[in-house]
N, C-alpha and C positions, 0 to 999 in steps of 0.2 A: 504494500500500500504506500502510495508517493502521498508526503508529508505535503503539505501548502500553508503557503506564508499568509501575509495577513496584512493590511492597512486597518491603523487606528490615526483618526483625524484628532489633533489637538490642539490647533486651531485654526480658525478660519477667517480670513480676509475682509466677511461679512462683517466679523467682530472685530478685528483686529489689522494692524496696520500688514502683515503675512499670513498666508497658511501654512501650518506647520503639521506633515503627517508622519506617523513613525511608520516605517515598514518593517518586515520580515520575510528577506530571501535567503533563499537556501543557494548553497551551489550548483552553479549550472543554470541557473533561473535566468531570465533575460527580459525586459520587457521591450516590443515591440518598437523600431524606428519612428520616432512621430519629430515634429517640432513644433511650436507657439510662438505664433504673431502677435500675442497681447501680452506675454508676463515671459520670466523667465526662470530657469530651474539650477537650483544648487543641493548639491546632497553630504551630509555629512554620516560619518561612522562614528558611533558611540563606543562600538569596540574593534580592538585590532583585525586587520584578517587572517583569518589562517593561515597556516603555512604546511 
């Protein structure tokens, strides 16, 4: 059985001056080629990666 990660929204743009979502990928995961003409996207890691 493949494990699946998760988006939790913590906040939102609506409320606040960003949205900020935590995610949860696994190895291997990938999401999809897109881009946005209205905002732009930065990701940060809370913990190291694997090695």
């Amino acid at each position: 059985m493949k494990k699946q990660g998760y988006v939790k929204l913590i906040s939102s743009a609506d409320t606040s001056r960003d949205s900020k979502l935590e995610l949860n990928i696994f190895p291997g995961e990938t999401t999809p080629w897109h881009y946005h003409s209205l905002f732009s996207e930065t990701f940060e890691s809370d913990k190291p990666r694997a090695t």
